[in-house]
Kinemage of the C-alpha trace (Angstrom):
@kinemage 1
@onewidth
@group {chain A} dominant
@subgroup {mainchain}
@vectorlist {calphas} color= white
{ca unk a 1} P 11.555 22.066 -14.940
{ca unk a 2} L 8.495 20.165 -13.262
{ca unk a 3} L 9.659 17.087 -11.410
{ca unk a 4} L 7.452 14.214 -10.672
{ca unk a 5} L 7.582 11.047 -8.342
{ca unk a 6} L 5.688 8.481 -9.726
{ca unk a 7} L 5.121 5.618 -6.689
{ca unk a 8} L 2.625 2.556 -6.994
{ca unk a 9} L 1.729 0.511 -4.216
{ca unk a 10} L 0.633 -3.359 -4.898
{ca unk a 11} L -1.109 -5.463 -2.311
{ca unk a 12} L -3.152 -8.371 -2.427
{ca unk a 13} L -4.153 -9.446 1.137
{ca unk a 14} L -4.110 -13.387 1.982
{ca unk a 15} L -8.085 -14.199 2.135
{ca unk a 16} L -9.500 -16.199 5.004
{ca unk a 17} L -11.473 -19.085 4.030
{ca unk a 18} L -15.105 -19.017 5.010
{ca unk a 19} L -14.597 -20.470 8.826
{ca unk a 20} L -17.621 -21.698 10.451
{ca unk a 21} L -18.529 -22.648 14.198
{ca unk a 22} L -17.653 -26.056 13.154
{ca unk a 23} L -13.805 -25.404 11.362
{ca unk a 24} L -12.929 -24.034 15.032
{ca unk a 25} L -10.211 -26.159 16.929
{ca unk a 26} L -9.200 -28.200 13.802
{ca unk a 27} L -5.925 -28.175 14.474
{ca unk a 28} L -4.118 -27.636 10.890
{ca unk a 29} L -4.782 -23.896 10.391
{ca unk a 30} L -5.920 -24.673 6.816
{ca unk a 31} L -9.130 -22.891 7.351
{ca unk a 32} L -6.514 -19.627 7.423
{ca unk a 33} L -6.729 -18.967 3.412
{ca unk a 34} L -8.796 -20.007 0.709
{ca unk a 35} L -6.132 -20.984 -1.949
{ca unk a 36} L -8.778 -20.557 -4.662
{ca unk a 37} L -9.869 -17.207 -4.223
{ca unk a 38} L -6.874 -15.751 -3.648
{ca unk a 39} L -5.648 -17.776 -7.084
{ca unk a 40} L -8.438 -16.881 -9.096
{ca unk a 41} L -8.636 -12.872 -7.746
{ca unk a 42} L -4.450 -12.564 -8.090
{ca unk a 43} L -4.835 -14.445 -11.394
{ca unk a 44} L -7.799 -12.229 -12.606
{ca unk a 45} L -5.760 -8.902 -11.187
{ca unk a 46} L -2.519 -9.785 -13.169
{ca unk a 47} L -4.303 -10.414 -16.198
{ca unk a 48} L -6.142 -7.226 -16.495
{ca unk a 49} L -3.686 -4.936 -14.705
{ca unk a 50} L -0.030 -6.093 -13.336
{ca unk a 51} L 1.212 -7.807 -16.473
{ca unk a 52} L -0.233 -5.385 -19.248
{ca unk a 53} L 0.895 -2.644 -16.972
{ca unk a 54} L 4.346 -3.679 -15.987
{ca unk a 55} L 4.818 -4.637 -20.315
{ca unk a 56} L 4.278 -0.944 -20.248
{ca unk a 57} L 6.574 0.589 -17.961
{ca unk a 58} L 9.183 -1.602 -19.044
{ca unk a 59} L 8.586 -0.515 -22.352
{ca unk a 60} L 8.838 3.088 -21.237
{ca unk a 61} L 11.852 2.784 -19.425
{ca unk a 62} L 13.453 1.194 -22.481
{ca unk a 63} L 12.473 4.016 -24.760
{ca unk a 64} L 12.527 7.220 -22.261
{ca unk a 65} L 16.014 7.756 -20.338
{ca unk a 66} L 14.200 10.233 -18.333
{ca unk a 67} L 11.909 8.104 -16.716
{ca unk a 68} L 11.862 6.700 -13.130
{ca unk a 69} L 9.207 4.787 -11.073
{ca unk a 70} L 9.147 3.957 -7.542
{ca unk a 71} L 7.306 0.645 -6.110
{ca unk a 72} L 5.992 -0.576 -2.634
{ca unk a 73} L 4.906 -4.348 -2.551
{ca unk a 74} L 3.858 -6.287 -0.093
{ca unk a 75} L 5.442 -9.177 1.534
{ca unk a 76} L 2.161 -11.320 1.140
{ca unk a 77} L 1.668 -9.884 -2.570
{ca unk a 78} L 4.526 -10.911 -3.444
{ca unk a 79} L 4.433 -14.186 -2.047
{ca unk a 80} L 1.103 -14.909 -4.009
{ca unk a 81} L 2.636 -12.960 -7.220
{ca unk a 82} L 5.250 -15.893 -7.153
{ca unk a 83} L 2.957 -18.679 -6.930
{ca unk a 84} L 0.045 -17.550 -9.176
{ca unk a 85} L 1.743 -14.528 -11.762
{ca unk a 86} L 5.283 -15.524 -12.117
{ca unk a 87} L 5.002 -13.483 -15.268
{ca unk a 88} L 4.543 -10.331 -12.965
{ca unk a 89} L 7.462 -11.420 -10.518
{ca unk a 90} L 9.605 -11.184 -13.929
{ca unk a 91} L 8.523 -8.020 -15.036
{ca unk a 92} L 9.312 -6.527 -11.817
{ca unk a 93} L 12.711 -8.143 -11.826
{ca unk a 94} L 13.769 -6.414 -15.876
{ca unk a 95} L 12.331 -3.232 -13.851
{ca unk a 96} L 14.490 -3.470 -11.212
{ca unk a 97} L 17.595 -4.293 -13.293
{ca unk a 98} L 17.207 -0.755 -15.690
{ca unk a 99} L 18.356 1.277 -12.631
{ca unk a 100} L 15.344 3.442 -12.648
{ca unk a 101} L 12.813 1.883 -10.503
{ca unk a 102} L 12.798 1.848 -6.445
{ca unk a 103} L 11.371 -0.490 -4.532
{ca unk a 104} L 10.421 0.658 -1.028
{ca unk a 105} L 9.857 -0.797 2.488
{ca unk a 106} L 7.315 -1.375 4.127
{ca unk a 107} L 5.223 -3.598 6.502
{ca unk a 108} L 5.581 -7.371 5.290
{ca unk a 109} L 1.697 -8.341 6.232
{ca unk a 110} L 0.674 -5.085 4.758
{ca unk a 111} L -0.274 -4.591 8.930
{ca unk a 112} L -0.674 -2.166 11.554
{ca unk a 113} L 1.724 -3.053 13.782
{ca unk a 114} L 3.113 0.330 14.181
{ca unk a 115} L 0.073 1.554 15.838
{ca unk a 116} L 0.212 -1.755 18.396
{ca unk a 117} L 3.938 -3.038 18.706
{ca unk a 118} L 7.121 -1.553 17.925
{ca unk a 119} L 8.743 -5.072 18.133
{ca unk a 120} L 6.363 -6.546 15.592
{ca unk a 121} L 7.006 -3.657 13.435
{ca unk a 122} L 10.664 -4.103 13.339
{ca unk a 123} L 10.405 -7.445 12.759
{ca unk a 124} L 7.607 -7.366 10.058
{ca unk a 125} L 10.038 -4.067 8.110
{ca unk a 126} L 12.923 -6.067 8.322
{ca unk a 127} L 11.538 -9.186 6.820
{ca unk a 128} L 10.364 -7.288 4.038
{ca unk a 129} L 13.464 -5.398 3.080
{ca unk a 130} L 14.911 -9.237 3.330
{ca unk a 131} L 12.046 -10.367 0.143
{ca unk a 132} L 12.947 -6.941 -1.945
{ca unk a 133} L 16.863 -7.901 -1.516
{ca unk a 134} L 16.469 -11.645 -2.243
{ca unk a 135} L 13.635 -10.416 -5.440
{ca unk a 136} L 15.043 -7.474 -6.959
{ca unk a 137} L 19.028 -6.680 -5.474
{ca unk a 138} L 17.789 -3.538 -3.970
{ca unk a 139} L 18.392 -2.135 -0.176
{ca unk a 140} L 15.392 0.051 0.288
{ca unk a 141} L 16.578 3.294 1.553
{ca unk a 142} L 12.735 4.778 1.719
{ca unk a 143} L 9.865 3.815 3.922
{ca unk a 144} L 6.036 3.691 2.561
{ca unk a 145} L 3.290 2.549 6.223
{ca unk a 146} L 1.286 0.435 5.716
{ca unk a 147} L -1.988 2.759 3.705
{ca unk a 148} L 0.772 6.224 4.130
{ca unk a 149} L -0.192 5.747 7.888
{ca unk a 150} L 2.089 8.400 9.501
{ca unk a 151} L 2.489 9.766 13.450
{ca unk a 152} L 5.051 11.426 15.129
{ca unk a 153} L 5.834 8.683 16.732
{ca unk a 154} L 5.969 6.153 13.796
{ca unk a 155} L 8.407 8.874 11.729
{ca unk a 156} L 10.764 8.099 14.997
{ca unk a 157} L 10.671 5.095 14.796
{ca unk a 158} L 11.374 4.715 11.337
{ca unk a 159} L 14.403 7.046 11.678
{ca unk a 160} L 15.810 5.077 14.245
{ca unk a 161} L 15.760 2.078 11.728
{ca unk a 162} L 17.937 4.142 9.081
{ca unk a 163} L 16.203 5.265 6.639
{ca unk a 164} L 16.475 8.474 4.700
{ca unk a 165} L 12.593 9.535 4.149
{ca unk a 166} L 9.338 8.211 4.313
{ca unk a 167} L 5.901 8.645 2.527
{ca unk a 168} L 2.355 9.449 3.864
{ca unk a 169} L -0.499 11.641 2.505
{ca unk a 170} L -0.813 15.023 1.960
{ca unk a 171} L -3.484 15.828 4.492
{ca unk a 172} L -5.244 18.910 4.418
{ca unk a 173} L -5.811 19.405 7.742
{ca unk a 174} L -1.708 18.809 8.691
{ca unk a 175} L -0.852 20.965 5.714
{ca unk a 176} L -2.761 23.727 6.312
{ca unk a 177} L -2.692 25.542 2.863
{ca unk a 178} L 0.658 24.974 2.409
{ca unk a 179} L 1.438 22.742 -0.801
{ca unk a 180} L 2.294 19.042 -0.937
{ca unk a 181} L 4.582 19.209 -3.465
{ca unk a 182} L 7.778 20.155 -1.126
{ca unk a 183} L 9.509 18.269 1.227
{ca unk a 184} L 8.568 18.640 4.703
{ca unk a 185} L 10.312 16.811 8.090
{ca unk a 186} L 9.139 15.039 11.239
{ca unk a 187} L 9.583 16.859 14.467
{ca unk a 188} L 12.323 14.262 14.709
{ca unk a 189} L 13.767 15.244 11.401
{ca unk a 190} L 13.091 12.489 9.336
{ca unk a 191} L 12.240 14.385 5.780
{ca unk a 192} L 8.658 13.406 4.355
{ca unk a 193} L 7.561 12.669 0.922
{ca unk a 194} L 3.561 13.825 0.706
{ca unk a 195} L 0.858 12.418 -1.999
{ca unk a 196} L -0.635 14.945 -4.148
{ca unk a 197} L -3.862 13.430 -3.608
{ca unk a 198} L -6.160 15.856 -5.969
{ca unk a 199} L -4.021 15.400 -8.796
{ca unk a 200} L -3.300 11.550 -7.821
{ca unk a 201} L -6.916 10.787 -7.197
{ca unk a 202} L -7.689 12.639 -11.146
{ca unk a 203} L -6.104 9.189 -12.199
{ca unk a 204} L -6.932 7.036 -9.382
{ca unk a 205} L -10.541 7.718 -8.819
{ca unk a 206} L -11.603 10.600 -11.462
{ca unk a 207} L -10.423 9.165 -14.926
{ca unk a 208} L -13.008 8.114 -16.481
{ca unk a 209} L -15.982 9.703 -17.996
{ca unk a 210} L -18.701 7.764 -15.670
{ca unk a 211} L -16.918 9.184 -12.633
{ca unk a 212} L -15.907 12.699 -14.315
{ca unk a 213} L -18.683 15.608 -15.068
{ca unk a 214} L -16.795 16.322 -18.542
{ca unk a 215} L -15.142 14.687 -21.049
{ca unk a 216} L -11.939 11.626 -19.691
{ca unk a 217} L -8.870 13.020 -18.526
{ca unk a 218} L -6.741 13.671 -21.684
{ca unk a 219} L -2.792 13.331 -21.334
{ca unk a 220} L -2.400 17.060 -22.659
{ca unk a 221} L -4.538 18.322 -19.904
{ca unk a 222} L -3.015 16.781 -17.159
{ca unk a 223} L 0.351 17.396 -17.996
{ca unk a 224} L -1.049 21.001 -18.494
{ca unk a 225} L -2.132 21.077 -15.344
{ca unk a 226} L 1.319 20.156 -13.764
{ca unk a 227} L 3.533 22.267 -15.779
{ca unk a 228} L 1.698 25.688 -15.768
{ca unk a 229} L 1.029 24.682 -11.596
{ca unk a 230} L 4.617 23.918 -9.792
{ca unk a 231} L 7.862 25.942 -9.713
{ca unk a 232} L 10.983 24.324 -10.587
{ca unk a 233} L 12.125 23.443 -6.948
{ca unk a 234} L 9.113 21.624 -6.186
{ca unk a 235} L 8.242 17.876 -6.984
{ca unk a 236} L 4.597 16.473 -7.753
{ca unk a 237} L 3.890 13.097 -5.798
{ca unk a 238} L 1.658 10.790 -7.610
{ca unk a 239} L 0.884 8.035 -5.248
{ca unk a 240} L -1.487 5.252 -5.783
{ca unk a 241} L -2.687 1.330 -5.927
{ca unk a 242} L -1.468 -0.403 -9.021
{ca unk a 243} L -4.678 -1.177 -9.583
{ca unk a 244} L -5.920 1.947 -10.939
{ca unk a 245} L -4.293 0.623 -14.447
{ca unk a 246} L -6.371 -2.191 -16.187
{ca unk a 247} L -8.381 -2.960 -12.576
{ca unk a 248} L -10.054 0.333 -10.869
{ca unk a 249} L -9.953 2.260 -14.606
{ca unk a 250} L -10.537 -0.926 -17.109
{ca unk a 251} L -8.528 -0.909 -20.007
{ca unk a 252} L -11.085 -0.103 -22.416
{ca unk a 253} L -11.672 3.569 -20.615
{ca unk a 254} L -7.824 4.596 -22.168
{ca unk a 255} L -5.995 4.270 -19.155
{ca unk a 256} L -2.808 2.652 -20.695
{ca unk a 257} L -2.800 4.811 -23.489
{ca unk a 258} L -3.370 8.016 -21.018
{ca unk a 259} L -0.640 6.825 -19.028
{ca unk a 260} L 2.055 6.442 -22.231
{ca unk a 261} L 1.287 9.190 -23.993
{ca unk a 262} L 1.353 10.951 -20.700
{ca unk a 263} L 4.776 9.841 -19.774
{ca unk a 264} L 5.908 11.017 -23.020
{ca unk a 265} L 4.014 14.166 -22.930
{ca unk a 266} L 6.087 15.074 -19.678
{ca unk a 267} L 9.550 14.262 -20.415
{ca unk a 268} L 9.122 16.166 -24.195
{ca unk a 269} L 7.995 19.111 -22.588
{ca unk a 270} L 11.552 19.060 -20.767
{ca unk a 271} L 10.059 17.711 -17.127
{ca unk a 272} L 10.908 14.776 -15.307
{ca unk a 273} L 10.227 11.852 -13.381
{ca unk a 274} L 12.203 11.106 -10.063
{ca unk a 275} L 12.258 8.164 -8.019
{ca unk a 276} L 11.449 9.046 -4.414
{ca unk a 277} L 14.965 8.908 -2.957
{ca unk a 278} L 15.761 11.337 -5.694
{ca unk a 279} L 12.311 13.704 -4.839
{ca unk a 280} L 13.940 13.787 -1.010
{ca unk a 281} L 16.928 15.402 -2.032
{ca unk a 282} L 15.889 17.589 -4.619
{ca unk a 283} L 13.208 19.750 -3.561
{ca unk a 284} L 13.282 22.066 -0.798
{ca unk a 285} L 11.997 21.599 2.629
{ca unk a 286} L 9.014 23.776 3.775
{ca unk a 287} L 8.359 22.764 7.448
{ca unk a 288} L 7.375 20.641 9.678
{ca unk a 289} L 4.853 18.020 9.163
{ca unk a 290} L 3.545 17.377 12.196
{ca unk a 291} L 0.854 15.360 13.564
{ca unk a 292} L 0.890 13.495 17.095
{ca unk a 293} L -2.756 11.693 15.721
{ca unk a 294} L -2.151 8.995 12.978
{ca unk a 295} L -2.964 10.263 9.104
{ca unk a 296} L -3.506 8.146 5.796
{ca unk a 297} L -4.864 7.865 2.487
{ca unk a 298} L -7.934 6.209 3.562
{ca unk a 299} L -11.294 7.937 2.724
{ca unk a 300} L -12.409 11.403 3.136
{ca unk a 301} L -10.943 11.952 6.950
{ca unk a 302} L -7.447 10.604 5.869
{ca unk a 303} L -7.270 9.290 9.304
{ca unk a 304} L -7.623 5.470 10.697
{ca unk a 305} L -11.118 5.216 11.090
{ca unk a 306} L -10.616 2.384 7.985
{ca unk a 307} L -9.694 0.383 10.342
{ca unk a 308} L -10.319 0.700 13.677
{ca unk a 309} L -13.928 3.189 13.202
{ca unk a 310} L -15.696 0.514 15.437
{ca unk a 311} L -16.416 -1.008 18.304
{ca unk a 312} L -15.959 -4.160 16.414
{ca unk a 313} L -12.627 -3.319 14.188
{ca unk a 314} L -11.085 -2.282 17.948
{ca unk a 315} L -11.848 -5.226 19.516
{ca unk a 316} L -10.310 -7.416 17.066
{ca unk a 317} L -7.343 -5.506 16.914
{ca unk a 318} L -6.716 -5.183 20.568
{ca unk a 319} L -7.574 -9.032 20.483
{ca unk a 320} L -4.432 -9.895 17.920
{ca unk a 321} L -2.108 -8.068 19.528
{ca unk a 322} L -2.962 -9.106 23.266
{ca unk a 323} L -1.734 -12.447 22.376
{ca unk a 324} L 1.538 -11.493 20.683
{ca unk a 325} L 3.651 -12.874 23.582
{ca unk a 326} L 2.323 -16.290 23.541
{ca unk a 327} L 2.232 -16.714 20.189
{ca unk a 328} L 5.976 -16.080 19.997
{ca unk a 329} L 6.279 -17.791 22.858
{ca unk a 330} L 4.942 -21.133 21.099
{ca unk a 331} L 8.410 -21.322 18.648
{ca unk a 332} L 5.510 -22.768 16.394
{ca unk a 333} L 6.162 -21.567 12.998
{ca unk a 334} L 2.558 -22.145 11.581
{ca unk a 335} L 0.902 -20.732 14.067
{ca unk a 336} L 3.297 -17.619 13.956
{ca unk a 337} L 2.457 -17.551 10.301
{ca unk a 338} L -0.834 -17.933 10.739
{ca unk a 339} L -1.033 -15.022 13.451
{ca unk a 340} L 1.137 -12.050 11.494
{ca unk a 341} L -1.584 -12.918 8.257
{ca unk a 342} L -4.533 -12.020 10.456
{ca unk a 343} L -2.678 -8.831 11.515
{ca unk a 344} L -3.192 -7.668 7.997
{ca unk a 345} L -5.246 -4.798 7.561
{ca unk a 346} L -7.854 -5.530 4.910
{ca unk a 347} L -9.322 -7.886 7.496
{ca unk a 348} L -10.396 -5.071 9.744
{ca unk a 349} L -10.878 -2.787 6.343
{ca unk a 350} L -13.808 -5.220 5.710
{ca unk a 351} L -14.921 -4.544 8.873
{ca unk a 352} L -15.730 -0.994 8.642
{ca unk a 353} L -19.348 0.389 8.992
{ca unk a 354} L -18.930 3.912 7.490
{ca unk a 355} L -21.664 5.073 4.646
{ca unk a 356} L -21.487 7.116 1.616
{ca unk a 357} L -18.729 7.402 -0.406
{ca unk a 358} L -16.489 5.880 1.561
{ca unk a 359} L -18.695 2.647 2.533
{ca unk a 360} L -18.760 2.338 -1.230
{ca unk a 361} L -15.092 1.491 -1.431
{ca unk a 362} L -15.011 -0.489 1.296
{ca unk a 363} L -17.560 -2.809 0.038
{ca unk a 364} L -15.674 -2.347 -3.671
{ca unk a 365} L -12.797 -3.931 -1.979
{ca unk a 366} L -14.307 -6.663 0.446
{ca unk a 367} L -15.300 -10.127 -0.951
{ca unk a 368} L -18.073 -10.378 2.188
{ca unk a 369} L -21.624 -9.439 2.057
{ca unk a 370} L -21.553 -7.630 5.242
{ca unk a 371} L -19.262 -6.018 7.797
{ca unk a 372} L -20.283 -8.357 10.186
{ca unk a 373} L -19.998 -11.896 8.417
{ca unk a 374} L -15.946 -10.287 7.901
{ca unk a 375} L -16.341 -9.976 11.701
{ca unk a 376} L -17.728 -13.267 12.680
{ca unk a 377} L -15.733 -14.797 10.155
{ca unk a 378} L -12.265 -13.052 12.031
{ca unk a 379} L -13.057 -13.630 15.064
{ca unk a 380} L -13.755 -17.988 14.347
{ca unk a 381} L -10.253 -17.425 12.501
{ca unk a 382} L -8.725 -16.199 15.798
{ca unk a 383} L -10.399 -18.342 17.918
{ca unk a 384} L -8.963 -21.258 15.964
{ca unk a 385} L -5.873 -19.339 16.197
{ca unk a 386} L -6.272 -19.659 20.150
{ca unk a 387} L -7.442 -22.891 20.705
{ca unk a 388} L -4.454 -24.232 18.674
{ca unk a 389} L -1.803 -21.844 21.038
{ca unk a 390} L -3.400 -23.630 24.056
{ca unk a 391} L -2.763 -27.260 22.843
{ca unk a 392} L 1.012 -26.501 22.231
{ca unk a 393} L 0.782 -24.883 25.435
{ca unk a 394} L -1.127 -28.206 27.233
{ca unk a 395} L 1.407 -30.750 25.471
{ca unk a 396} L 4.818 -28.213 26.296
């Protein structure tokens, strides 16, 4: 019997407002977020993809016993899914309450804090699995990095905060021929959960007929594909943005109806869907997963260049974290606030230089013209960010 662990991620990143020369040393921090466009892009993405998606998993869950779904949102997407899509926030919540849907933790800011400050981490994990308690009743027992960003290092620390597993991609050059679709461990022991990414990226990237050489991805083929591919002790991990439903792969390519009649394809062939707590204990371990150099799902390398590929994306992030001390230092809430928001990682994601494929996505993704007016625009956002931490420090 083919097992799989279905696991979307949802983020929507808190947008800086356009901050010129001139917004610099205002004072208020308003310049921090543009409430419009983060409205009218988390309006626009619930429309075509959270709420018609979430209608249908709840409507799958209701109608197939043997279906299971595992989540990882945001602290800031859920903070704007509140404000802007309370439709979503209830959706997630009759989820939740069926007993078949985890919700993971992860990074509140969506940051990389576990590449700059353990402390910061903690903090950041912790608030999160506060939000997913408060939302949805659940104690997440499973961690999901920021982007599947795994080390060595980061598995340790994760460990040492509890939990039972954690997720990060299936990289190639880690795996080494051996197959994704078993459960491997940190040197430390922490047991990993690793994305399928050829089969996940079919859906994700693939589905449609402008970005496929043949015909769309039919629901019999894929679930072909699995069956007649994985032995009964193994699990298939299907990890990917929300998005791909109704937003990457609009609705009018057959994505919801792919997904449902793929769903149902699966469990009547006598497979089934785990959540990834579930995945962790079921399927066998292979080996070590081991990798002292961060990995992700980012772009062809699967590696961090996303983020911090530049000379520019490096010296923003040493920047943010340099100041960490004072900041918390201040006992200025704001300005705290303020700070953790530019630590998430779509700011520096804009940033990135790389061509080809990969430069496509990021410019898919970034609401700038350039990577260098996300730069400039940063760094004025910081500097604000600076010149307000030196007035509390003048008037303490």
């Amino acid at each position: 019997m083919t097992k799989v662990c279905l696991y979307f991620q949802i983020h929507q990143p808190w947008r800086l407002a356009p901050v010129t020369i001139f917004d610099v040393g205002a004072g208020d921090g308003r310049s921090m977020t543009d409430e419009m466009v983060n409205k009218t892009v988390l309006q626009k993405v619930a429309d075509k993809s959270y709420v018609p998606m979430l209608k249908l998993l709840n409507k799958l869950l209701a109608d197939e016993e043997q279906f299971s779904v595992t989540f990882s949102i945001t602290g800031v997407a859920l903070e704007q899914l509140q404000t802007f899509s309370p439709e979503a926030i209830e959706l997630l919540k009759r989820i939740s309450r069926t007993g078949r849907a985890e919700f993971l933790s992860e990074t509140y800011y969506h940051s990389l804090a576990s590449l700059y400050s353990p402390i910061e981490f903690l903090h950041q994990v912790q608030k999160h699995r506060n939000l997913i308690n408060n939302l949805f009743g659940q104690s997440p027992t499973v961690f999901r990095n920021t982007e599947l960003i795994y080390s060595n290092y980061i598995a340790k620390m994760v460990m040492l905060m509890g939990y039972v597993g954690m997720l990060t991609e299936g990289a190639d050059k880690i795996l080494r021929g051996r197959s994704p679709s078993r459960v491997f461990v940190a040197p430390c022991g922490l047991p990993l959960l690793l994305k399928h990414y050829q089969l996940s990226d079919d859906i994700a990237f693939r589905f449609s007929a402008s970005s496929r050489s043949s015909e769309p991805l039919t629901a019999s083929t894929f679930t072909h594909w699995i069956n007649s591919s994985f032995a009964d002790d193994e699990v298939v991990n299907l990890f990917m943005d929300f998005e791909t439903f109704g937003e990457h792969q609009w609705a009018d390519t057959g994505i919801f109806d792919f997904f449902y009649h793929f769903v149902r394809e699966m469990i009547g062939s006598g497979s089934k869907f785990v959540s990834a707590t579930r995945a962790l204990s079921d399927a066998s371990v292979s080996g070590y997963f081991d990798s002292n150099e961060p990995v992700s799902w980012a772009d062809t390398d699967r590696d961090i260049t996303a983020w911090r590929g530049n000379r520019q994306q490096v010296d923003s992030l040493a920047k943010i974290y340099r100041i960490e001390e004072a900041i918390l230092d201040s006992k200025d809430d704001k300005l705290i606030e303020d700070w953790r928001r530019l630590q998430t990682s779509d700011h520096y994601y804009y940033m990135c230089t790389k061509w080809s494929n990969d430069g496509d996505v990021h410019a898919y993704f970034s609401h700038y013209s350039s990577p260098y007016e996300a730069y400039v625009n940063f760094n004025n956002a910081y500097t604000d960010i600076k010149i307000r931490l030196n007035q509390i420090n003048k008037n303490g």
